[in-house]
N, C-alpha and C positions, 0 to 999 in steps of 0.2 A: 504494500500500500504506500501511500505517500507518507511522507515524515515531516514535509514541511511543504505550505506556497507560499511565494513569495510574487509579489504585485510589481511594477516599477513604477517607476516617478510617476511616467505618464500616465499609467492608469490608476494611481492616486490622484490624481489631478483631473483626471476624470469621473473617477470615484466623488470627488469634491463638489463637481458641478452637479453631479445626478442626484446626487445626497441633499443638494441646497433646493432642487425642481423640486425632487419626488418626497422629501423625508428618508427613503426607505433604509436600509441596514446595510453594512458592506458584504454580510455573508450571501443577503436576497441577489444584490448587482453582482456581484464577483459570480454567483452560479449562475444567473440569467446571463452575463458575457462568455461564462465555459460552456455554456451551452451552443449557442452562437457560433461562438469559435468552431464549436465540434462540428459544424455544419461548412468552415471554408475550407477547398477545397488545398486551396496554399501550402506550401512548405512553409514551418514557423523560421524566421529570419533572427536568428541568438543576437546580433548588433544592435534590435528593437529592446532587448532586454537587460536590465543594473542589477547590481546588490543594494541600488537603493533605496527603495523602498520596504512596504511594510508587509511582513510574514502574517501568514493568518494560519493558525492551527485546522490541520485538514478538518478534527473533528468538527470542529463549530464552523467552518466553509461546508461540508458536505451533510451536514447533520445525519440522518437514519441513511439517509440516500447513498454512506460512502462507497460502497459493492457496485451501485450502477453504476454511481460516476466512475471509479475506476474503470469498472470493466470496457464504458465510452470512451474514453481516452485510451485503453490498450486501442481497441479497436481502430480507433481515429490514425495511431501510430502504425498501426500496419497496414 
């Protein structure tokens, strides 16, 4: 399973504006964007990504959900 995720600047920053529109929580946006994500077709490009920003504990990102989401994402990688 995962052990840690980590966000970068920009999607803190993003996180910031959606947070200020919507109210909602960053665990709701951070799974409504990995969902998203699981859906482009793209190769992820590692230069898009820092150590800067801010880790979220898989448990409290994926809540009861963690087994699909993982299993979505192996999937996504292969």
């Amino acid at each position: 399973m995962f052990s840690r995720v980590r966000m970068s600047i920009r999607s803190m920053n993003l996180y910031g504006q959606i947070k200020t529109r919507t109210g909602l929580d960053i665990n709701i946006v951070a799974r409504y964007g990995l969902m998203v994500s699981l859906k482009d077709p793209s190769l992820p490009n590692p230069r898009e990504y820092d150590e800067k920003g801010m880790e979220i504990r898989p448990d409290t990102l994926f809540g009861e959900f963690d087994k699909l989401i993982y299993a979505l994402v192996l999937n996504r990688l292969h």
